[in-house]
C-alpha positions, 0 to 999 in steps of 0.5 A: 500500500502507497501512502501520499503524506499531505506533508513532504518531509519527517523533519520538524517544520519550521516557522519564522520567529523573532530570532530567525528560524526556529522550529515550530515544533519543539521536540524535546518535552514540554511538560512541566517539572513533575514531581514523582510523588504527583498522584495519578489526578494531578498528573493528567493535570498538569499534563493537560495544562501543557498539550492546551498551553501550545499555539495554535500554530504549533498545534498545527504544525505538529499534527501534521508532521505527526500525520506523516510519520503515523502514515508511513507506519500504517503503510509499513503494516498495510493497514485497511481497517484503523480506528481513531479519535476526534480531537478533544481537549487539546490533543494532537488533532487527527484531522489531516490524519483522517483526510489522508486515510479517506484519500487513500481509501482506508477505512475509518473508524470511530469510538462511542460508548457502548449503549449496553455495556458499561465501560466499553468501547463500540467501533463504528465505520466513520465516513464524510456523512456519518451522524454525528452527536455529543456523549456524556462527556462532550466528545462527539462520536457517532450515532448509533447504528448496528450495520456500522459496527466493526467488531474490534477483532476486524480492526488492523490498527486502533490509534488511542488518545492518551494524556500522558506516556512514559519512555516504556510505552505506558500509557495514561488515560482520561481515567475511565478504562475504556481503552484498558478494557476494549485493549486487554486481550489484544497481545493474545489475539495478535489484533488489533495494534494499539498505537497512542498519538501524542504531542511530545509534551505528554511524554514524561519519564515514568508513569504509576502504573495499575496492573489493568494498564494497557502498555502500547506497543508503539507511540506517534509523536510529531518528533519521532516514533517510540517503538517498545 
């Protein structure tokens, strides 16, 4: 499978500032200096703060230098069924990511909340038209429709949003499960590959850890992909 990036290099772009060129992408950490002993809550905090704190600019340009190398590892896997996010809240948007996948007729799937099963996860085929509506926590997902259900052991990639990670591949959530519970099983049944898309600000050195926590294989940053 050929994949056509809508950017043309894997190098941080770089934009015009006050002393000359400087990258608009800083690809070191920007998170904060967290203290160890920062519970689980105040972590995905100040985390938070950080990914929201960047530009409108950086922000954009990070997505697509993002989407470039998260194209050329989808390629690699011939991946025809991945399933994603919208952007909430300050994560790296998937926009030009999605855009690509259309253009290259790869098939998209979005998350929404199991209307039966609590703390679960449905994927659902998601295209230009899909109806579109807000759950519970604000997050647009799509309406509900059986015949769009794509049973997860179907899917060849599941892309997650994460708040925080870690240099060993943990990965922290919203702190709902939902990722940990749809993703348990996948290294037994060898499918789906979970893979987390993140700013560079939201790795930081060491996660606490739960034993439910579901580590990724694999981590998209607009800087570098993290291969564990």
């Amino acid at each position: 499978m050929s994949i056509t990036s809508p950017v043309s290099n894997t190098s941080a772009p770089t934009v015009k500032g006050p002393h000359g060129n400087q990258s608009a992408i800083d690809t070191q950490s920007l998170s904060p200096n967290l203290s160890p002993t920062l519970s689980r809550a105040e972590l995905r905090k100040q985390i938070r703060l950080a990914r929201r704190s960047l530009s409108t600019e950086v922000q954009t340009e990070a997505s697509l230098a993002a989407c470039q190398r998260m194209l050329e590892k989808l390629s690699a896997l011939n991946a025809q069924h991945v399933a994603l996010y919208l952007t909430h809240d300050g994560e790296l948007a998937t926009a030009p990511l999605i855009e690509a996948l259309w253009q290259q007729g790869i098939h998209t799937y979005l998350p929404r909340l199991h209307p039966f099963n609590a703390g679960q996860l449905l994927f659902l085929h998601y295209h230009a038209d899909s109806p579109m509506q807000p759950n519970q926590f604000g997050i647009l997902e799509p309406k509900l429709d059986v015949r769009s259900v794509m049973p997860i052991e179907r899917l060849d990639v599941v892309i997650t949003p994460l708040v925080a990670f870690d240099i060993k591949g943990n990965r922290m959530g919203m702190g709902g499960g939902y990722y940990d519970r749809t993703l348990a099983n996948w290294h037994s049944k060898g499918r789906p590959l979970p893979m987390g898309y993140a700013h560079d600000c939201q790795q930081v050195p060491s996660l606490p850890c739960e034993h439910w926590d579901v580590p990724l294989p694999a981590i998209i940053t607009p800087s570098r992909v993290w291969e564990f």
